[in-house]
SELUM-478374 format. One record per residue: residue in one letter; y, z, x of N, C-alpha, C in turn. Coordinates in steps of 0.1 Angstrom, whole numbers, plus 5000, padded with zeros to 4 digits. Atoms other than C-alpha are relative to their C-alpha. Example, Ala and Ser with C-alpha at 12.3 -4.5 7.8 and 13.67 -1.06 7.14 Angstrom:
residues 2
A498850005009495550785123501250005009S498950004991498950715137501150084992
end
This chain:
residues 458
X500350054987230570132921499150095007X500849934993227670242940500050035016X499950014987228170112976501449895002X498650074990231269952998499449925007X500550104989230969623019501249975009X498750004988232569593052499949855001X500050144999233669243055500749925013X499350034985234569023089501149904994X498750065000238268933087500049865004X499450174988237868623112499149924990X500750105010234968463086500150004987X500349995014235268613056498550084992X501949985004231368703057499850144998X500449884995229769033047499550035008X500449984991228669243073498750074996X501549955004226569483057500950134988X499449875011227169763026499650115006X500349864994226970133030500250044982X500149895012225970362998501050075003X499249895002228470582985499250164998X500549845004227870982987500150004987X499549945013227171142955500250114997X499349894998228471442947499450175008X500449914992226171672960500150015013X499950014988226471512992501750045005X498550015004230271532986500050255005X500249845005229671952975499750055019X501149994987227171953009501050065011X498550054988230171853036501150074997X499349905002232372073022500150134999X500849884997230272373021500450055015X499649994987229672313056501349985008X498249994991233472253069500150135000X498849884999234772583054499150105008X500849914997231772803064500449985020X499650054988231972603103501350055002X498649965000235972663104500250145003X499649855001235773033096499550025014X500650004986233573023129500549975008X498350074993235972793147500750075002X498449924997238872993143499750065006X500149894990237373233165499650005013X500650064989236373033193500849995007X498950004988238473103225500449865000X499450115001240972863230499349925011X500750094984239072723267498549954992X500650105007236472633243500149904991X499850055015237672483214500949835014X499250164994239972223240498949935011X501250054991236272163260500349934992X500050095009235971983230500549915000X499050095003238771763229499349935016X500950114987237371683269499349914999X501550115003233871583257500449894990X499450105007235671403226500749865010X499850084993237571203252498749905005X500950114996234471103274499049934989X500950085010232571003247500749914992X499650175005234970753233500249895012X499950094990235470633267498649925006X501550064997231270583272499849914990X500050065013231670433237501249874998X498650085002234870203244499749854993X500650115005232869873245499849954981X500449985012231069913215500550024990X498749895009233670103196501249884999X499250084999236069813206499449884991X500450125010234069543187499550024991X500149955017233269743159501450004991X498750025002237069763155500349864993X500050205004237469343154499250004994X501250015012234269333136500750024984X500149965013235369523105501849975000X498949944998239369513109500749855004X499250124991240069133129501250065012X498249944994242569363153499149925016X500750024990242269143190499250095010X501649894989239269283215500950095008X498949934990241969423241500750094994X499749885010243869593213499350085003X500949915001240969723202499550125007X500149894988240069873236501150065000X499149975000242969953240500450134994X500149895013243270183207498850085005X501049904996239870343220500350145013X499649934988241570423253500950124998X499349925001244370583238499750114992X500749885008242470813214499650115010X500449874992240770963245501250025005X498749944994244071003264500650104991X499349865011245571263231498950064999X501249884995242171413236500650095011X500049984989242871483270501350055000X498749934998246871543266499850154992X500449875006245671813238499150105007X501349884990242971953261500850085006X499549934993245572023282501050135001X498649935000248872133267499550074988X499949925015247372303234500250155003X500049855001247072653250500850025003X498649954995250672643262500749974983X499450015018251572493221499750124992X500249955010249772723204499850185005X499849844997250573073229500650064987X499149904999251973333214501350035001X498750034999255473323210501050185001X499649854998256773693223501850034990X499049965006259773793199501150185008X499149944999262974003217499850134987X500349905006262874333195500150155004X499849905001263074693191498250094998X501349965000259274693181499249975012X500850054985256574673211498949914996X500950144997254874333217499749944986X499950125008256174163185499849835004X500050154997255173783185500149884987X500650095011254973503165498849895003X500950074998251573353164499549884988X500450105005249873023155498549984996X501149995003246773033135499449884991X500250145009244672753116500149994986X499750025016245072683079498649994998X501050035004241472563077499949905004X500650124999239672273065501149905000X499150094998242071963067499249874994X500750115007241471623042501049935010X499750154995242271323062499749934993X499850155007243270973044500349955009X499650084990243270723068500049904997X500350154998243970373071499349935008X500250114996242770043083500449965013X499250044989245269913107499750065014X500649954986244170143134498550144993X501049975003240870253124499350175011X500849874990239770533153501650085001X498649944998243870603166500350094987X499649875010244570743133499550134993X500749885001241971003132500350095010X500349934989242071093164501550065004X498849934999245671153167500650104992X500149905009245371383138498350125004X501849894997241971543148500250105012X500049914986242671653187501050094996X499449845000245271933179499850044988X500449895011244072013146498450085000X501549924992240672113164500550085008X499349854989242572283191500750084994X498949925008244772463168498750104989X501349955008241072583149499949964987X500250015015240872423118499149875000X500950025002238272203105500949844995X499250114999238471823097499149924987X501250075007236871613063501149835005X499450115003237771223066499449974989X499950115010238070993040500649895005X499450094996238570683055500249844991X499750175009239970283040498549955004X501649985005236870193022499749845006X500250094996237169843042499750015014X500649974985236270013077499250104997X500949895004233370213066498950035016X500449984981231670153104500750095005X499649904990234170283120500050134993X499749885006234570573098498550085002X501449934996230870673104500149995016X500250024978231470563145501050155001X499249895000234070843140499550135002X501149875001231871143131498949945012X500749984985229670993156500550075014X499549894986231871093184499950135000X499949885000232171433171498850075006X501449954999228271433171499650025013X500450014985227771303208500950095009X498449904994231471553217498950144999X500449884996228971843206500950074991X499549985015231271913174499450124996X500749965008230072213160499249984984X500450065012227772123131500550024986X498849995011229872043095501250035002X498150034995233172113118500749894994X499650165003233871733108499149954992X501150115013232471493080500749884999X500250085007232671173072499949974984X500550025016232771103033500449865000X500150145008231770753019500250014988X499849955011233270772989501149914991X498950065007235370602963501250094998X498749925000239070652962499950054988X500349945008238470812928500250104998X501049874994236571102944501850085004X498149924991240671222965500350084996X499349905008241971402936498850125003X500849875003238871642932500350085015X500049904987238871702971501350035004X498949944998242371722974500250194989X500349875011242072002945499450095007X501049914996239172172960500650115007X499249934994240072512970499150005016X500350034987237872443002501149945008X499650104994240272203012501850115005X499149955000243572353032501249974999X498750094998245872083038499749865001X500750154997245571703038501549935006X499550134991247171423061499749924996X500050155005247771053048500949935012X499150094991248570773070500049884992X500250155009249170473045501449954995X498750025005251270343022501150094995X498849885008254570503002499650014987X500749925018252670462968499250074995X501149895000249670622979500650105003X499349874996251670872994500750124993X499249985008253570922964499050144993X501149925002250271012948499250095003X500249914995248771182972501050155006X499849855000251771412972499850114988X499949965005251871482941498850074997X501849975004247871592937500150115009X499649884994248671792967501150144998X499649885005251571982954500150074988X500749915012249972072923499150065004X500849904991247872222943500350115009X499549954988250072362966499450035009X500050044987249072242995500949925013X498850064991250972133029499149905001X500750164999250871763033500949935012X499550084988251871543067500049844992X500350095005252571203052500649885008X498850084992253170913076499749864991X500150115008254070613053500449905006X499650175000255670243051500749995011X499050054991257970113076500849874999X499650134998260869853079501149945012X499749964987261269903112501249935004X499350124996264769763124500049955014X499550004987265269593160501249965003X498250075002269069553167499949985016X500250064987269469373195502149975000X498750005000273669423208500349855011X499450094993275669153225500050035013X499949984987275469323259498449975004X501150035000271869313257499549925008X500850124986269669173285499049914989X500650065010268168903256498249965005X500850065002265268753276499050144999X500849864998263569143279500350054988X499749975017265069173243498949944991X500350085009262968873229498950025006X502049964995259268973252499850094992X500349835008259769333238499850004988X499950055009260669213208498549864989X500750105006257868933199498650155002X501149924998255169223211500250094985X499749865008256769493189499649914981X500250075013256269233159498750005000X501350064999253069083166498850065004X500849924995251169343181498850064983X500949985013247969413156500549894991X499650085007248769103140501150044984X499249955010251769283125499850114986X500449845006250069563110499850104998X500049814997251369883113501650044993X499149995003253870083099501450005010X499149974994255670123128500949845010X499650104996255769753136501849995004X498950065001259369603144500049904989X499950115008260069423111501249894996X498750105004263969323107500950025014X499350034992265569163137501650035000X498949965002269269263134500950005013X499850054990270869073161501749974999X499250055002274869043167500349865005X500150215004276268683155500449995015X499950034991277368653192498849945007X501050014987274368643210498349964990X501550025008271668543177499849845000X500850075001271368223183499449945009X500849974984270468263219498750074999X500949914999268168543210499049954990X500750005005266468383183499549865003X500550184993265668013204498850095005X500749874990263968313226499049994996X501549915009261968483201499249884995X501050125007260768153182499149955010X500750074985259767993219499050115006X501149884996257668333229499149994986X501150015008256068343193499349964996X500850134996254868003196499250005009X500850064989253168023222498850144998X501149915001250968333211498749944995X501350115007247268193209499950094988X500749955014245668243173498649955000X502050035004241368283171499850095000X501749934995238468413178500750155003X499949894998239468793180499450135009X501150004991236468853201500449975013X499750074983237968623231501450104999X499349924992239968823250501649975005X498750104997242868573254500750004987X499450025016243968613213500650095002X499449904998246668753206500250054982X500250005018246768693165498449964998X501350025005243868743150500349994987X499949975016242968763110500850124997X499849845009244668973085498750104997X501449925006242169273074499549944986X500549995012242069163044501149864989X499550165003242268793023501650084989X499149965015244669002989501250035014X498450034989247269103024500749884998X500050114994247268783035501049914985X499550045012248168652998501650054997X498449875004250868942992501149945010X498549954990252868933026500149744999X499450155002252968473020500749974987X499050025013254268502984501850105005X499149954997256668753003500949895005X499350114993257568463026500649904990X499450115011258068202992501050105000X498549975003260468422981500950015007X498749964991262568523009500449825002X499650184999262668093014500849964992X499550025011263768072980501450094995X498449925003266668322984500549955013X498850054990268068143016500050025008X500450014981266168223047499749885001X500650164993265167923071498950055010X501249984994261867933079500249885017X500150064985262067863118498049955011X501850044995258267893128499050054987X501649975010254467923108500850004983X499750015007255167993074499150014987X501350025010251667923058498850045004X501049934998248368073057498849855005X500850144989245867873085498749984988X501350075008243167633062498850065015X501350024997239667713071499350175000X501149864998237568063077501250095004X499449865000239068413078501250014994X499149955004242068533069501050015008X499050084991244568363090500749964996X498650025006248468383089500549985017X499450004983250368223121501350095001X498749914996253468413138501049924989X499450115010256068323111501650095005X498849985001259568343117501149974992X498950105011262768333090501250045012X498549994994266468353102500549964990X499149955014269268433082499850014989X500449955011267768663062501150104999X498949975009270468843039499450144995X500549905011270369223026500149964986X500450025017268769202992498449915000X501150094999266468923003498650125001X501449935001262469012998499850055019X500249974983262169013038500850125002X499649894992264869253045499850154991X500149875009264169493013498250054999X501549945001260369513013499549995015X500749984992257669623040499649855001X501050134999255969273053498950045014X500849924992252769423065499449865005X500550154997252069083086500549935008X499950024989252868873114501449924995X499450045008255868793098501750065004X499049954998259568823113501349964996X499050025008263068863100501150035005X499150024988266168783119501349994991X498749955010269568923103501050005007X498850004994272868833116500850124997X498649815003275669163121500749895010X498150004990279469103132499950035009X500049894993278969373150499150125001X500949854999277469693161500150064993X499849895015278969883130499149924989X501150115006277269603110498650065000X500950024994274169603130499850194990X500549885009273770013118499950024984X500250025015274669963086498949924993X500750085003272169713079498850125005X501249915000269569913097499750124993X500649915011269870223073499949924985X499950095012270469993041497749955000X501450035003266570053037499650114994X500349885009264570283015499050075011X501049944989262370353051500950055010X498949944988263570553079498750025010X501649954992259770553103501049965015X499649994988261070413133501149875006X498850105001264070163149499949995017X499650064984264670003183501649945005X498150044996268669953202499849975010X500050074987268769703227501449995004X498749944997272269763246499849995014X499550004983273569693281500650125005X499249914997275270023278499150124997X501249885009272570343270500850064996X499349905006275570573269500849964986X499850085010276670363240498750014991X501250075011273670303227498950154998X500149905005272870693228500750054990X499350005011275470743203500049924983X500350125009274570463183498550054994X500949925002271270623181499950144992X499749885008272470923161500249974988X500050035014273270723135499349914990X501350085010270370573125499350104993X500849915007268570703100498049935002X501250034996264770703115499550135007X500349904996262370943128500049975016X500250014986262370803162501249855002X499050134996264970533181499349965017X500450034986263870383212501249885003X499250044995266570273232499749905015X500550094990265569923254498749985002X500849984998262569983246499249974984X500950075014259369913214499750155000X500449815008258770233192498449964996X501249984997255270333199500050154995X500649795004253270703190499450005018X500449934990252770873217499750175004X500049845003251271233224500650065004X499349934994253871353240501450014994X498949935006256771303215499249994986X500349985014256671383178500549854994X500350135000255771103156500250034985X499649955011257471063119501049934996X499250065005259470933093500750104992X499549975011262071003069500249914986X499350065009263370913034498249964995X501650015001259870693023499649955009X501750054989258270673051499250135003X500849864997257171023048500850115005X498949894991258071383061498550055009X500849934990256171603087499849925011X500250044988255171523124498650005003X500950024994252171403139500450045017X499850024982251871443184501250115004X499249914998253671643204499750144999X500149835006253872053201500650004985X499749955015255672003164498649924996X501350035005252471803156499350064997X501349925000249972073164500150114994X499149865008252172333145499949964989X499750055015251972113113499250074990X501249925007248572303103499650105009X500149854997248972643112501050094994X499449855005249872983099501150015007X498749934990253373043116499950144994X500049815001252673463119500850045006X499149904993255273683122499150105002X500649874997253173993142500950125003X498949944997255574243139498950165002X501249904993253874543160501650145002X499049884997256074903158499250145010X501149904990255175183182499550154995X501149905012252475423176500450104997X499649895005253075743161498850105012
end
């Protein structure tokens, strides 16, 4: 394979190809990182977070544009889109602010004078990114691994190759020091060598759990540190005290949001039998009524899958779970005509074991599981090989803080849709990955933790 073609999700149509680097170019971009970096690291911290500033306004003078390059290559709706642009610059802007209080100096109690433990950069840093959020998932990995001083190569999903070059553009118009950041066009192939490469210091993956698998193992034959945020099967338990109609809004967004394509979506409903078939009249009557088009108009709220082989995968998921004894309540079937179009689909009384409640359904695609009870309702939500993220809807918090402990997830959001945000740490366990993205453990993930142990002079 010589070149990659970006293709529009809503038609089907190519957009346009982009040549692949060849290895010199590959050699080139690598050169320049580590050489850049060593320079970086030495750049006062009040410069290095200007950076993250100008990074901000420049996705914000770029929003437009940047937003329908998104839908273009991706089908994610226009609003999203912006939306995802907006919040990129905002973890610019939270990193600008709070990196030089994350990455002080940490003064160590002692017997020696002005012991610390300090926070230094690892280097260059390989980024694997996904699709699903094409700009967000660089940039939530880029702003404190620039402020922290280390250097950045992407490799982005060879199906958003625009944005992945709009990407390195921001860096360009931000004032990036030159080779600080790269772009590689490149076949997945190419991963292993640059994961190898002793240029390379650490790599970040945001994808699946089989890439992940692979990409740990290439990295710890290498021994290198790896951040890996994988799959999800996100539960939402929804309790009998539960305010239902603020249960089933929250609820239909947390599904349907990016036309159900993220790891951190909400995927298994987990509703007690008291109150599920109130809650799921709810959800079906809100799901319905989400428009489906044009991804462009501003009024969509489902657009295309990224990609027609999804679209195929997550509706044979749907046969089967049919065929083990769910009841398809809404959609169900992939929309006849242009793009890659799957309506809101809803099962009920879906059963652990079934394909719905045991596999990822990366797709607009929801699954509604009766519990007894609250003890139930948790049991069912760890009875998954993912632990990324869960939501507890509860009339009671102080209840439903407790209940919260015993989930196995890297985050719980109590009354509320589990979102990334730069201000908590962002992560799974079990397979959905280990390490942290956001937050101060985020910006710590690639760096030297130094003990400076300083004794007094002779």
């Amino acid at each position: 394979m010589t070149a990659i073609t970006s293709v529009n999700p809503a038609t089907g149509q190519p957009i346009r190809s982009f040549d692949l680097q060849d290895d010199a170019a590959v050699e080139a971009a690598l050169e320049a990182a580590s050489l850049a970096q060593r320079a970086w690291r030495l750049v006062p911290m009040a410069e290095r977070v200007a950076l993250l500033t100008r990074m901000a306004a420049a996705l914000r003078a770029g929003k437009a544009r940047y937003g329908e390059m998104i839908v273009r290559e991706m089908g994610k709706p226009l609003a999203e889109a912006e939306a995802e642009i907006e919040k990129c610059a905002y973890n610019c802007d939270f990193y600008a602010e709070h990196a030089p209080r994350y990455l002080a100096d940490e003064p160590v109690p002692s017997n020696a004078t002005e012991s610390v433990i300090a926070f230094e950069p690892l280097g260059v840093v390989l980024a694997i990114m996904p699709w699903n959020y094409p700009f967000w998932q660089y940039f939530r990995f880029a702003a404190p691994a620039l402020a922290a001083g280390n250097g950045a190569i992407l490799k982005h999903a060879n199906n958003v190759p625009e944005c992945a070059l709009a990407v390195q553009e921001v860096m360009e118009v931000a004032g990036a020091p030159a080779g600080l950041t790269a772009t590689l066009i490149i076949d997945t192939s190419k991963v292993a060598g640059l994961i190898a490469d002793t240029r390379i210091a650490a790599v970040t993956l945001t994808g699946s759990t089989e890439v992940g698998a692979i990409v740990a193992s290439q990295a710890g034959k290498a021994l290198k540190k790896q951040v890996l945020e994988l799959g999800g099967s996100d539960p939402f338990i929804v309790l009998a005290d539960a305010d239902l109609e603020a249960a089933a809004e929250t609820a239909v967004k947390a599904r349907y949001i990016n036309v159900g394509q993220s790891c951190v979506n909400a995927k298994r409903f987990i509703v007690e039998e008291a109150v599920a078939d109130r809650f799921t009249a709810l959800f079906v009557k809100k799901a319905a009524a989400l428009k489906i088009g044009d991804p462009m108009d501003r009024d969509t709220k489902i657009g295309p899958m990224a990609r027609e082989n999804l679209r195929t995968t997550l509706h044979e998921q749907v046969q089967r779970s049919l065929a083990e004894g769910a009841e398809l309540k809404l959609g169900g079937r992939p929309i006849e005509g242009d793009g890659y179009y799957y309506p809101p689909t809803v099962l009920d009384h879906v059963r652990p074991g079934m394909t719905a409640f045991r596999e990822e359904t990366f797709g607009p695609v929801a699954a509604i599981i009766r519990a007894k009870d609250a003890d139930e309702a948790i049991a069912m939500a760890n009875d998954s090989e993912y632990g990324l993220g869960a939501a507890l809807w509860t009339g009671d918090t102080t209840r439903g803080r407790a209940l919260a402990s015993r989930i196995d997830a890297g985050a719980v959001f109590i009354n509320g849709m589990t979102a990334s945000d730069p201000r908590y740490p962002f992560g799974g366990i079990k397979r959905s990955g280990y390490g942290r993205e956001l937050g101060v453990y985020g910006i710590r993930e690639f760096v030297n933790i130094k003990t400076v142990w300083i004794g007094p002079a002779k």
